[in-house]
N, CA, C and O atoms as CSV, one atom per row, in Angstrom:
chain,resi,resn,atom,element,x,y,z
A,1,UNK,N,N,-200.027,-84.608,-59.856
A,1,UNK,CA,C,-200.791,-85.253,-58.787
A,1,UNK,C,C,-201.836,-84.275,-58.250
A,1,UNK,O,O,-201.480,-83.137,-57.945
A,2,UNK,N,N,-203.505,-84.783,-58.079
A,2,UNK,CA,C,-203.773,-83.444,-57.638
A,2,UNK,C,C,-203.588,-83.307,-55.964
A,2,UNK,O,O,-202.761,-83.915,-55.284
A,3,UNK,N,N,-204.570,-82.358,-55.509
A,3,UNK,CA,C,-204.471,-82.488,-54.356
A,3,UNK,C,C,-205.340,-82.836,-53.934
A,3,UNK,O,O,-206.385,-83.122,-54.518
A,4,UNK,N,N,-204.978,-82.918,-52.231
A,4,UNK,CA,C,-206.099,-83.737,-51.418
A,4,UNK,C,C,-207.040,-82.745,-51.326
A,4,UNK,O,O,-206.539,-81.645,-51.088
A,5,UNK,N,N,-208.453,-82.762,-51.452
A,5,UNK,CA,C,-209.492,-81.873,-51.456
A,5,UNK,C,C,-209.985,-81.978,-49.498
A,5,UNK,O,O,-210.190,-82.820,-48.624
A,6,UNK,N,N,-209.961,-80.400,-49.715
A,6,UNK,CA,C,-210.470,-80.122,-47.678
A,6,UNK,C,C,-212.116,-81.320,-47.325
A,6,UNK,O,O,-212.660,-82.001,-48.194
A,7,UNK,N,N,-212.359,-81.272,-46.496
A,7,UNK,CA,C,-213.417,-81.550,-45.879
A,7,UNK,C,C,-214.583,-81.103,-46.036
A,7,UNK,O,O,-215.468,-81.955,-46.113
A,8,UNK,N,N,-214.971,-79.684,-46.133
A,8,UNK,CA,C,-215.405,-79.191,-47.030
A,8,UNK,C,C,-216.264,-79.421,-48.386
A,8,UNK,O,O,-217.451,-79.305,-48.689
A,9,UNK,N,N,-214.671,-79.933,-49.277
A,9,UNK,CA,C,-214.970,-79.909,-50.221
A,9,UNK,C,C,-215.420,-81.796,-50.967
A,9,UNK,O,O,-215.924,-82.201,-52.014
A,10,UNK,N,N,-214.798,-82.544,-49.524
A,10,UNK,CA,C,-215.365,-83.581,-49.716
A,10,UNK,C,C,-216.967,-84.251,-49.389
A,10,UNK,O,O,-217.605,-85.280,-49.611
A,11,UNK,N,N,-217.158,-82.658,-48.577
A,11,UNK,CA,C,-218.817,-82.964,-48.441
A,11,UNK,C,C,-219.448,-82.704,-49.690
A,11,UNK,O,O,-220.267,-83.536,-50.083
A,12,UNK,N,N,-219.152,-81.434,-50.567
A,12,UNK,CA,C,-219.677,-80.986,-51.577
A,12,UNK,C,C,-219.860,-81.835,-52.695
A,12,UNK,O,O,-220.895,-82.006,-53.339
A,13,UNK,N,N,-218.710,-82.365,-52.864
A,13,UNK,CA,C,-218.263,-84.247,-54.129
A,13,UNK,C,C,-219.670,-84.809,-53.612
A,13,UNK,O,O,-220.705,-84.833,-54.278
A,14,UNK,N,N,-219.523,-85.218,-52.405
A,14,UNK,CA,C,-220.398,-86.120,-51.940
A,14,UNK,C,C,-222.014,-85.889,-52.392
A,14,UNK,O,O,-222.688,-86.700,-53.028
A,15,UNK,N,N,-222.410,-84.708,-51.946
A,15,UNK,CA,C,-223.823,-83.974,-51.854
A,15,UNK,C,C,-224.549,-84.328,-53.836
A,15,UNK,O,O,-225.604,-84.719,-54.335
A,16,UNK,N,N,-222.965,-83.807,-54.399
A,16,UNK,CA,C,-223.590,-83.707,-55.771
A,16,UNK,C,C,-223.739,-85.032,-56.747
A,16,UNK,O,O,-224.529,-85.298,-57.652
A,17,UNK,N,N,-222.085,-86.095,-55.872
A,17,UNK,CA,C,-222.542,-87.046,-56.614
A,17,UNK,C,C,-223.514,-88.312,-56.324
A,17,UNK,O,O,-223.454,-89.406,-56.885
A,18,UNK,N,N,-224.375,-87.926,-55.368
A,18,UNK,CA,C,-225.646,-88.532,-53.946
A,18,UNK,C,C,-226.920,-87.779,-55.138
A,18,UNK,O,O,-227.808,-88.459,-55.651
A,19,UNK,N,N,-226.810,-86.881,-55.289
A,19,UNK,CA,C,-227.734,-86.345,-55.849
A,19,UNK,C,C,-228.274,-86.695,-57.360
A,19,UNK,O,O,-229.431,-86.763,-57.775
A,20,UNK,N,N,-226.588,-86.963,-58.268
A,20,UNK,CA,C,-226.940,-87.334,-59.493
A,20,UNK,C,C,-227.235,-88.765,-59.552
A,20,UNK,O,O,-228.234,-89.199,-60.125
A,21,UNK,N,N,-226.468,-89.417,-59.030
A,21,UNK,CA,C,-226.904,-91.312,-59.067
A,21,UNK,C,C,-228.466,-91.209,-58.049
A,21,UNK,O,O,-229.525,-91.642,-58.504
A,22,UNK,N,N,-228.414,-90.863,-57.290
A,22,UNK,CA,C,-229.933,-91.531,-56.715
A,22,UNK,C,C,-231.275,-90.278,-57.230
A,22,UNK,O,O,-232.473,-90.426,-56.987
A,23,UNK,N,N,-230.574,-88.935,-58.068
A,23,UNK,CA,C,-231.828,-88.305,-58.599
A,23,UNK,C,C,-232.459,-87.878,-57.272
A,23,UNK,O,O,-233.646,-88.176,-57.399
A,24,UNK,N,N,-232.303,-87.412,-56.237
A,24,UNK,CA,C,-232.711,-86.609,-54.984
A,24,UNK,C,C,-232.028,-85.650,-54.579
A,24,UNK,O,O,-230.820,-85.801,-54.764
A,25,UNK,N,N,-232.386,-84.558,-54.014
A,25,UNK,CA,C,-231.456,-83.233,-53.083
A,25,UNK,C,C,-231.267,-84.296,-52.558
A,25,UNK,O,O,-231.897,-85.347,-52.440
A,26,UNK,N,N,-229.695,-83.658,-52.043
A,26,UNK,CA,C,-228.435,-84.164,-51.335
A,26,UNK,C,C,-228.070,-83.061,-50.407
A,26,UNK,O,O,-227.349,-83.249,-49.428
A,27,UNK,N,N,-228.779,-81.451,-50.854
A,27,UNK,CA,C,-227.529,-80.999,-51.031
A,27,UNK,C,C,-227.736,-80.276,-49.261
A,27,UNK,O,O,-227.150,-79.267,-48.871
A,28,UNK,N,N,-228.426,-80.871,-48.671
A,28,UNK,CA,C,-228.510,-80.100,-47.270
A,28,UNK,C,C,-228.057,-81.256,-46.451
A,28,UNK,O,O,-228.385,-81.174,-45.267
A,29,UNK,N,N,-227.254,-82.514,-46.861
A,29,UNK,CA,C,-226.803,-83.561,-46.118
A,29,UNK,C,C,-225.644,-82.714,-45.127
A,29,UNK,O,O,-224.904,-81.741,-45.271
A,30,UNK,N,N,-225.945,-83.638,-44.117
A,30,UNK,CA,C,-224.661,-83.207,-43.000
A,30,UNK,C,C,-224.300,-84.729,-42.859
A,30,UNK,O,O,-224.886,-85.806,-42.968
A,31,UNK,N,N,-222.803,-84.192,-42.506
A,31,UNK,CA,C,-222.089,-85.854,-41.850
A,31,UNK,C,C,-222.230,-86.879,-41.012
A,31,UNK,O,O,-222.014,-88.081,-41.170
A,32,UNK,N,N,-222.675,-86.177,-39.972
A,32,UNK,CA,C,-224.131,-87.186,-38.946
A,32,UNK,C,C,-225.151,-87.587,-39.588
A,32,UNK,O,O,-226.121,-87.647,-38.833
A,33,UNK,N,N,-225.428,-87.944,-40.821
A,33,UNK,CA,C,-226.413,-88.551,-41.024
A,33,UNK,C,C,-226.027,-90.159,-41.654
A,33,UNK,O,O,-225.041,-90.608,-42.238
A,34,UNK,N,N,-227.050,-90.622,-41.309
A,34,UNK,CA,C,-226.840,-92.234,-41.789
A,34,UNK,C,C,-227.211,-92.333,-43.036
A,34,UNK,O,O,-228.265,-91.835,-43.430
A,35,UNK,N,N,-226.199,-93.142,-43.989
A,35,UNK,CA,C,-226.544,-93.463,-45.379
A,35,UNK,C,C,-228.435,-94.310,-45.450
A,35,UNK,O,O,-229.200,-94.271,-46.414
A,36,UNK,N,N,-228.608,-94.787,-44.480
A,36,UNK,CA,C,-230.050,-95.231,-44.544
A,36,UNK,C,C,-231.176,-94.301,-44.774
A,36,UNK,O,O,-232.123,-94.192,-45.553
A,37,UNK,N,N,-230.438,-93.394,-43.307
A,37,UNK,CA,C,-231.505,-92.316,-43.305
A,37,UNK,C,C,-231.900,-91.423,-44.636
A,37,UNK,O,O,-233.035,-91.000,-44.851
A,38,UNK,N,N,-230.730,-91.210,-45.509
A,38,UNK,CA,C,-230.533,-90.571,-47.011
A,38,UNK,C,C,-231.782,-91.395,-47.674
A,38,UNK,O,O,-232.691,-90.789,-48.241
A,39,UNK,N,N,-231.763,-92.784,-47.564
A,39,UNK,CA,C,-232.382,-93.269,-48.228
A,39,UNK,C,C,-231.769,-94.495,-49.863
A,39,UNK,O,O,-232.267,-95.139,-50.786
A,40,UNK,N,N,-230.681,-94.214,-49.391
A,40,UNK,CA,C,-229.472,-94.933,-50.232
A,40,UNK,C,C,-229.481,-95.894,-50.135
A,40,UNK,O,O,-228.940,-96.298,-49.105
A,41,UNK,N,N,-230.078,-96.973,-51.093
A,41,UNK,CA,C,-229.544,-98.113,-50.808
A,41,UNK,C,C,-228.242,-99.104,-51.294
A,41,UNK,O,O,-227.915,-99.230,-52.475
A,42,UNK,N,N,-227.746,-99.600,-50.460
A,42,UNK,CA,C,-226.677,-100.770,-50.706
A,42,UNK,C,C,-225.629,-100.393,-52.759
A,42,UNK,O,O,-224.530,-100.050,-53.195
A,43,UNK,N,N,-227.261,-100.868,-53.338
A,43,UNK,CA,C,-226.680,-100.582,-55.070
A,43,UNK,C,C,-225.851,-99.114,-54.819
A,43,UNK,O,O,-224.640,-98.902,-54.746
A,44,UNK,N,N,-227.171,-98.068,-54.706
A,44,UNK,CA,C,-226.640,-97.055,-54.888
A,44,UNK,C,C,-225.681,-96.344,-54.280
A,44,UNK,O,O,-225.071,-95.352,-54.680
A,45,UNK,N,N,-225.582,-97.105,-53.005
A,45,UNK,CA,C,-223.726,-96.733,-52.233
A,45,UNK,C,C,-222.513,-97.047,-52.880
A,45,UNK,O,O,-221.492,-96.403,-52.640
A,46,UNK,N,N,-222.547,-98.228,-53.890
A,46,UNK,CA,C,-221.948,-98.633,-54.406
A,46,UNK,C,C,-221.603,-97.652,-56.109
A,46,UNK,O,O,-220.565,-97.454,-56.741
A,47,UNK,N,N,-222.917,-97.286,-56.315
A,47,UNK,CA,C,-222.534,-96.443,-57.527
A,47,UNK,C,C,-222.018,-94.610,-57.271
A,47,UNK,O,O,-221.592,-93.775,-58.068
A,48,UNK,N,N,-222.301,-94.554,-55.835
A,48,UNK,CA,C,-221.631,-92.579,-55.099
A,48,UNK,C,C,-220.148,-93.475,-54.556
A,48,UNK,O,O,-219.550,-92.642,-53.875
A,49,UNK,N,N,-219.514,-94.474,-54.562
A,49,UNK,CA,C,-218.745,-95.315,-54.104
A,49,UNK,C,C,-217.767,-95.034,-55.100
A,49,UNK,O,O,-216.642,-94.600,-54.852
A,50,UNK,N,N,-218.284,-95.330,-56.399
A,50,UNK,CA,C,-217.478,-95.800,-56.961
A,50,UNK,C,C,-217.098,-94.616,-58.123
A,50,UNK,O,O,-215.955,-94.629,-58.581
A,51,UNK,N,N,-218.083,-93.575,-58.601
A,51,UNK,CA,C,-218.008,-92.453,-59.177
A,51,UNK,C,C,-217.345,-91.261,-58.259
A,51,UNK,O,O,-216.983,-90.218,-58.804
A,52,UNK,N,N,-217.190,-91.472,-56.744
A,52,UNK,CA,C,-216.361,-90.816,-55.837
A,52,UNK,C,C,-215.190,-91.363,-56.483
A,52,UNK,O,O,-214.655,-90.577,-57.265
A,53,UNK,N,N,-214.639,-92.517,-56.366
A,53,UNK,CA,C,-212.947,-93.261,-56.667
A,53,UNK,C,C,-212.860,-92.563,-58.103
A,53,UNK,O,O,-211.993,-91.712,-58.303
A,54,UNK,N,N,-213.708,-92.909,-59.038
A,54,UNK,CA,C,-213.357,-92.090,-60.220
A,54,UNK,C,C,-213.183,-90.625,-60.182
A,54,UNK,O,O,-212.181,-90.079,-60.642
A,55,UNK,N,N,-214.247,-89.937,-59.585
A,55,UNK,CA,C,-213.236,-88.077,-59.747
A,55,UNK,C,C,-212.118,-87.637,-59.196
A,55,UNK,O,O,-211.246,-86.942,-59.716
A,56,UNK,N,N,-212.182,-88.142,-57.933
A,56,UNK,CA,C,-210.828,-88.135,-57.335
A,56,UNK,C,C,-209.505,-89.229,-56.815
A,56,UNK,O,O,-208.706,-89.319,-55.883
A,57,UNK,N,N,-209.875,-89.972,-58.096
A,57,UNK,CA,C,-209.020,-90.421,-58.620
A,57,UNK,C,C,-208.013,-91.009,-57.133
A,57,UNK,O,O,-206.847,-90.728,-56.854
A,58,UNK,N,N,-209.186,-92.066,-56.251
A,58,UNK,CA,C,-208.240,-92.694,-55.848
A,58,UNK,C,C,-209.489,-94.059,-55.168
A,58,UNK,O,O,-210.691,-93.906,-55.384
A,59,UNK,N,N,-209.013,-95.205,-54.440
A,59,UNK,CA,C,-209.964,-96.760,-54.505
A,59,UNK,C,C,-209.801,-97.033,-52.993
A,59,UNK,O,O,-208.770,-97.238,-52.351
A,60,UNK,N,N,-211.085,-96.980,-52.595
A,60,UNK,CA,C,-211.141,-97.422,-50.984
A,60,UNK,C,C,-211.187,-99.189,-50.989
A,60,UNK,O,O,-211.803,-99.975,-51.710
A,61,UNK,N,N,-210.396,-99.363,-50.029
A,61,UNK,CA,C,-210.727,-101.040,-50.181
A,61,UNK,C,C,-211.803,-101.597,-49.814
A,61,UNK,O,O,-212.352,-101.144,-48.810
A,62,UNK,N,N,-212.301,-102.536,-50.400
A,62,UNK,CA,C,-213.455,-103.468,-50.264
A,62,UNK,C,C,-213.773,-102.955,-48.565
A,62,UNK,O,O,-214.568,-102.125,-48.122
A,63,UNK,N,N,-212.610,-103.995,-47.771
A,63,UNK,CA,C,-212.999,-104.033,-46.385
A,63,UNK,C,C,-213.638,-102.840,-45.783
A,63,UNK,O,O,-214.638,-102.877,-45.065
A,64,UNK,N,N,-213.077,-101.931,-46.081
A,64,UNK,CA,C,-213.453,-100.241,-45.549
A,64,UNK,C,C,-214.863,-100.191,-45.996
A,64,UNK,O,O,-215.346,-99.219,-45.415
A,65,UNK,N,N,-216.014,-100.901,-46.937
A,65,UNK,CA,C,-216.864,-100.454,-47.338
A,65,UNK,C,C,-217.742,-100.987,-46.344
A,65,UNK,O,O,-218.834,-100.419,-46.369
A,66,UNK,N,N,-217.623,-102.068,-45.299
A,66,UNK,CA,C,-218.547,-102.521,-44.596
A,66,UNK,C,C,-218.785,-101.671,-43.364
A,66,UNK,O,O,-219.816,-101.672,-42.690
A,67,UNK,N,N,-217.621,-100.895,-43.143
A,67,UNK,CA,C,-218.273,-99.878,-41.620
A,67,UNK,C,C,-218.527,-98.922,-42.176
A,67,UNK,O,O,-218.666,-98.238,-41.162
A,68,UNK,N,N,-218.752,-98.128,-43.102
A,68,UNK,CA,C,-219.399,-97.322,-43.547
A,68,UNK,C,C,-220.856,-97.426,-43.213
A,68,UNK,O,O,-221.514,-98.386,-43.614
A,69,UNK,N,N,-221.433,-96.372,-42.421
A,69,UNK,CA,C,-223.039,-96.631,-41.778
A,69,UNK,C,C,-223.412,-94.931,-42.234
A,69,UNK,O,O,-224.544,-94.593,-42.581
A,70,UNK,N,N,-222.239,-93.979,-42.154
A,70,UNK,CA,C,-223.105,-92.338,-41.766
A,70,UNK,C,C,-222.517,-91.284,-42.848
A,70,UNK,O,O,-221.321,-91.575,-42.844
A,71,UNK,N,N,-222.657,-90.387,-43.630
A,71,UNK,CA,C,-221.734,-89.905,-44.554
A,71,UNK,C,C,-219.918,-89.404,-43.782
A,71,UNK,O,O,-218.843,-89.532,-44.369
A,72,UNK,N,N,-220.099,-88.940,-42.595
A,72,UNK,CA,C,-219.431,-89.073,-42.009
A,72,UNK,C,C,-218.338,-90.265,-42.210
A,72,UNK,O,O,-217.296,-89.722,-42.575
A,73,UNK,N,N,-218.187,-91.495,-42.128
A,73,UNK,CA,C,-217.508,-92.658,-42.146
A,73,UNK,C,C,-217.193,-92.549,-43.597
A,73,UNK,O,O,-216.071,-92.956,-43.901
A,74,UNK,N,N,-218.006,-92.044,-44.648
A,74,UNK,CA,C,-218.014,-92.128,-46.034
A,74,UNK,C,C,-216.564,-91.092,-46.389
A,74,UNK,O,O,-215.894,-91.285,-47.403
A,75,UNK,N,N,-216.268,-90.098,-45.475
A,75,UNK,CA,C,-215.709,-89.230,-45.984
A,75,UNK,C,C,-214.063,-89.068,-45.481
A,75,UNK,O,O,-213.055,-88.478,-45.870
A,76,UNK,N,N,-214.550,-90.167,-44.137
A,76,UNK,CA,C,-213.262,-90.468,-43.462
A,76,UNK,C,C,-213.006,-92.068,-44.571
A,76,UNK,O,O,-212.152,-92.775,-44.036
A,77,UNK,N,N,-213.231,-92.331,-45.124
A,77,UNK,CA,C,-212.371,-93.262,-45.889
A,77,UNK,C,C,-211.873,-92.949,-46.737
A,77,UNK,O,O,-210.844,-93.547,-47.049
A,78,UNK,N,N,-212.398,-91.740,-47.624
A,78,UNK,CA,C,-212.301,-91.547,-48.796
A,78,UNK,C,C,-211.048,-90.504,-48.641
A,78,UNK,O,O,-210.126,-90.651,-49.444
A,79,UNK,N,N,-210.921,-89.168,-47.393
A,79,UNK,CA,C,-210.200,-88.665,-46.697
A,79,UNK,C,C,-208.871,-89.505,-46.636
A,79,UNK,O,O,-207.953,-88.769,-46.995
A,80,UNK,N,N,-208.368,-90.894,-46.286
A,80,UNK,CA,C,-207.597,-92.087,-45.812
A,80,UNK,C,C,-206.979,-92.451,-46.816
A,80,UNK,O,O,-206.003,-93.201,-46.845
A,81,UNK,N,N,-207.723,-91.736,-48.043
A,81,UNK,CA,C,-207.213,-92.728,-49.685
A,81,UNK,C,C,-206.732,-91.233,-50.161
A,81,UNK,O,O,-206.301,-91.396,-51.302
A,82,UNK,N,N,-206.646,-90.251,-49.905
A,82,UNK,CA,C,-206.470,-89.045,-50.743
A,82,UNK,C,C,-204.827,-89.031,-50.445
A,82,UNK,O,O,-204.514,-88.858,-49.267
A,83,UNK,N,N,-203.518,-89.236,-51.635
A,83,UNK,CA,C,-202.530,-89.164,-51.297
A,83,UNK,C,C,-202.305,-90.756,-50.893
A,83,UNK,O,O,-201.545,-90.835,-49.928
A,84,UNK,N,N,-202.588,-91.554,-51.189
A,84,UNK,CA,C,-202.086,-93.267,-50.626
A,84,UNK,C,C,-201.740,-93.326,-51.705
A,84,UNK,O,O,-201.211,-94.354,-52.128
């Protein structure tokens, strides 16, 4: 089983896999920022969404995907699924 990855290191997942699906630096994102403000849209939340569930190997539910607004919220769900 692996382990739950720190906070940290769930910003870092985040930064790189923001960066490879939408092809933009990521990598100075902070958690207060709004997935809008990134510039992310809807598709492409769905594809750092879903290549997140694949590396670390765990599936946020549908419902959880609609309050997601800030990377912040992004990391507390994904945080919620690590170990479920």
């Amino acid at each position: 089983m692996d382990m739950a990855r720190s906070r940290s290191e769930l910003l870092a997942t985040f930064r790189r896999t923001a960066t490879e699906v939408a092809e933009k630096d990521f990598n100075n994102v902070a958690e207060t920022m709004s997935i809008s403000e990134l510039g992310i849209d809807s598709l492409g939340m769905l594809e750092i969404i879903g290549s997140l569930e694949r590396e670390l190997k765990i599936q946020i539910p549908d419902e959880s995907l609609a309050g997601i607004q800030t990377v912040k919220d992004l990391l507390n769900a994904v945080e919620s699924r690590q170990g479920a």
